[in-house]
N, C-alpha and C positions, 0 to 999 in steps of 0.2 A: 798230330803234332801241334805246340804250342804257338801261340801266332807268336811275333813277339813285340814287345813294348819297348814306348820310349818315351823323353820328355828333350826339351831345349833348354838349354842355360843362355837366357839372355842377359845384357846390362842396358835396361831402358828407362829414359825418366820421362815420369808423366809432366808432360808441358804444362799441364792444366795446376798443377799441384803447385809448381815452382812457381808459374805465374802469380797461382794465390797467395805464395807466400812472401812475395816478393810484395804484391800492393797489402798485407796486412804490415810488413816490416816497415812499410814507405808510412803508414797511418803511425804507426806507433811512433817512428823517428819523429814527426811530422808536432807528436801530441805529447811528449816526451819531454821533461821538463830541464835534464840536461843535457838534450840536443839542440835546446835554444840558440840560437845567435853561434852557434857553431859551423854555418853550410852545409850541415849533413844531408844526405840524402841519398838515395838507390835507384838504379831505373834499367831496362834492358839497355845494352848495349851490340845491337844486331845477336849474334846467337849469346853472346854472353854477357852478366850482369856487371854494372858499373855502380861500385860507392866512392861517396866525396867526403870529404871534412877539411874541417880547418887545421888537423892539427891528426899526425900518425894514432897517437892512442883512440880519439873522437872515432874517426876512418875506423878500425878494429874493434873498437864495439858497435859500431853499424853492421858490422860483418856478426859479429856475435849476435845481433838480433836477429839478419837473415837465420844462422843455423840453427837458432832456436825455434822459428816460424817454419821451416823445412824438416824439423824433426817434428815438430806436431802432426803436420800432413802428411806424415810417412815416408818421406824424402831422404833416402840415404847422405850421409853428407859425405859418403866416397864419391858419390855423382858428384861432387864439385870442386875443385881445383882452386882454390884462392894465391894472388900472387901475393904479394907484399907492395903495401902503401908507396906509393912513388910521388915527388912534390910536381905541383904541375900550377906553377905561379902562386898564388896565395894557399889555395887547396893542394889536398893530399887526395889521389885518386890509388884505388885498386879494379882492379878487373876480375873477376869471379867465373872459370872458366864450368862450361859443364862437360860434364864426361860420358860417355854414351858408348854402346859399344863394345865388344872385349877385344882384346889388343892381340895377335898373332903370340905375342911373349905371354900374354895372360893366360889366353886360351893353352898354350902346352904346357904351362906352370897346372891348370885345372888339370889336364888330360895326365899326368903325370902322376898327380892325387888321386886321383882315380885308378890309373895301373897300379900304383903302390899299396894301397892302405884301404883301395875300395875290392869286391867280391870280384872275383877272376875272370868270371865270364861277363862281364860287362864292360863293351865297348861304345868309347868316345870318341867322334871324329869331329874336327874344325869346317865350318859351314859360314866361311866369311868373318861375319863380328860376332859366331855364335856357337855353339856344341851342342851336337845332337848326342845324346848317350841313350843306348840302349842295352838291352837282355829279355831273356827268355819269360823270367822271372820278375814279378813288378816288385815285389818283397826285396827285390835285389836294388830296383830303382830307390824306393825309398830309404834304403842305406848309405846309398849317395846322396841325397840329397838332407839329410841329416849331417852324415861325415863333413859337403862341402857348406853346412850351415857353421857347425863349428870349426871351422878353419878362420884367421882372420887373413882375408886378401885383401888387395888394396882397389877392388872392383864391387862395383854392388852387383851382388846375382839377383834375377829371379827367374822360377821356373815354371816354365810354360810348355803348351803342350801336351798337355801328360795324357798318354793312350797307352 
């Protein structure tokens, strides 16, 4: 009898990646010749990022550099959560949340994709912030894992695991 296989669907983001993209966004704002005399700038903000400007639009292309910097490093930009510019005395501050995790509503919106429109004999269960899905068949797994590439949710996947 077949042993059987499996892999994890997790949503994790590499700190180290964000980190980097966040001080390459801080140089360019920094070097940037119409972020001059604007206040702009980015920086952590305990687990989530913080930009500033002088002025709502200014703020929003600060943010547009971050996701530009984060999509080079391979950084999903579902991992991140941005609010909208709020005035905070002279400057406009936003807060840039990150996303980690898959969410109990996520996780059965996934597992439901999978009962539906994924191979019969492969089962998904909820393991916290994560889904283990397994079958008999690895040829089975990798059709899931195709199927939930082309899905668009509103979660970054990656998948780990795979035995």
């Amino acid at each position: 009898m077949a042993a059987e296989s499996s892999f994890d669907i997790v949503s994790k983001l590499d700190r180290q990646e964000v980190d980097n993209a966040l001080n390459q966004a801080g140089k360019e704002i920094a070097n940037r010749f119409d972020f001059r005399n604007v206040d702009a700038g980015i920086k952590w903000a305990g687990e989530a990022i913080e930009v500033q400007a002088n002025s709502e639009e200014r703020a929003n292309a600060v943010l547009d550099v971050l996701k530009d910097k984060l999509v080079k490093r391979s950084v999903s930009l579902k991992a991140i959560d941005a609010g909208e510019p709020k005035p905070s005395g002279k400057i406009y501050k936003l807060t840039v949340a990150l996303k980690e995790g898959i969410s109990q509503e996520d996780a059965k919106k996934i597992g439901k994709i999978i009962r539906d429109e994924g191979p019969k004999s492969v089962r998904a269960q909820i393991q916290g912030d994560e889904l283990r899905v397994s079958s008999k068949k690895k040829d089975e797994l990798q059709t899931v894992i195709s199927l939930l590439k082309g899905k668009d949710l509103d979660v970054a996947l990656q998948f780990t695991n795979y035995r």
